[in-house]
N, C-alpha and C positions, 0 to 999 in steps of 0.2 A: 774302213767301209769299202774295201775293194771288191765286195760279193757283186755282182750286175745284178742281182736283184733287191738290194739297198739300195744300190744308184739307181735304178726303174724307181724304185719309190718316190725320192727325191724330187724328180723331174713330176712324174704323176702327182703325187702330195701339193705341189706348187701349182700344178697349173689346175688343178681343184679349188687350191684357194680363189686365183683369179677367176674362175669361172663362177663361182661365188659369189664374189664381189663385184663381177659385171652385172648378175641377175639381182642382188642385192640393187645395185645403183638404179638400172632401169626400173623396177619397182617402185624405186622413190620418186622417180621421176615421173611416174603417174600413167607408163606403160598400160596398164590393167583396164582404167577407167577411160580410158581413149579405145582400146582393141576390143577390149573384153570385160565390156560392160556386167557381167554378171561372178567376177573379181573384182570387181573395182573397189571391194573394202579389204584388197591385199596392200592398195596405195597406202591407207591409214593404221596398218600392220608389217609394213615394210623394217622398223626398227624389231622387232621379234623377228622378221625373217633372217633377216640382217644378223641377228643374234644366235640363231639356230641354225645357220648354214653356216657360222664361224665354229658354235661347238659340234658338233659334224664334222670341219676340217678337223678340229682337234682331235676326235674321235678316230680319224682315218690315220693323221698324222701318229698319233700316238699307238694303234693297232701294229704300225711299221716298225716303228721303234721296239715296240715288246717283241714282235718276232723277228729282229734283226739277230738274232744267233741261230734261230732255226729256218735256215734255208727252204728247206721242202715245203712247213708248212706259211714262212713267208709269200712264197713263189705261187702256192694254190689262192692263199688269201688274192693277191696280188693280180691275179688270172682273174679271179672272179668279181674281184671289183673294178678290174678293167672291160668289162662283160658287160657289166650295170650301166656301165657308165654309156658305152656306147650305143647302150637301149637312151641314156638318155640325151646322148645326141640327138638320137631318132624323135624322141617326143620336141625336144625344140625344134628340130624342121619341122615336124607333122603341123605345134603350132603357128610356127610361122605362116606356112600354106597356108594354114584355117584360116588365120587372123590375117593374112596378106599384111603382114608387117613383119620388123625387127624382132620377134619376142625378148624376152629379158634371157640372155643366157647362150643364145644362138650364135654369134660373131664368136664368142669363145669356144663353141661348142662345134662348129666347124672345122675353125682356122688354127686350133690349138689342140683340143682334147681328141678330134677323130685321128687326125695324123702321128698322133704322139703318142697315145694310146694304141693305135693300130702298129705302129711301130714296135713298140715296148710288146705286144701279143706275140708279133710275129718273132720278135729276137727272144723272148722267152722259150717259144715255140720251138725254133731252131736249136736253143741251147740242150732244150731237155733229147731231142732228138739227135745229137751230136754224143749226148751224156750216158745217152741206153745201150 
């Protein structure tokens, strides 16, 4: 696995899962029903979240894996779900603002996913630029 953009997965792949399972956790914890009273039956749907944001990991994880010998179209996939992602930073600040609270997802989604992601954009960025 010495392609950098296997290893961008790895790292990416991982901290999706935690990012996950921090909004999974807050969720249980009754986040919804305290900030955002009109989710507040995500509190008593948190195990289906919890379940659906695991096979989603899996889905992601395993996307990387199938295109771990083609390069190009790993690297595009790779680009574009790095894209998504950092639209979904954007909606966990937006809600936090709204909600003037922690949303479920935000602490990972600042402190983890924008810089590492952002990271992995730009060194991808650079590679294909280096590679033309």
């Amino acid at each position: 696995m010495r392609d950098p953009v296997n290893r961008a997965w790895i790292s990416t792949v991982a901290a999706f899962a935690l990012h996950n399972a921090e909004e999974a956790w807050s969720i249980a914890g009754g986040w919804s029903a305290e900030h955002w009273p009109a989710l507040s039956w995500t509190v008593r749907q948190w195990p289906l979240f919890a379940l659906v944001a695991g096979l989603l990991t899996l889905l992601v994880a395993g996307a990387a894996f199938a295109l771990r010998s083609r390069p190009s179209a790993s690297r595009r996939v790779l680009v574009l779900f790095l894209w998504i992602m950092l639209a979904n930073v954007a909606w966990h600040v937006t809600v936090s603002l709204y909600t003037r609270s922690v949303a479920p997802g935000v602490v990972t989604a600042i402190l983890l996913l924008l810089p590492l992601y952002v990271f992995h954009l730009r060194q991808l960025s650079s590679m294909k630029a280096s590679t033309s």
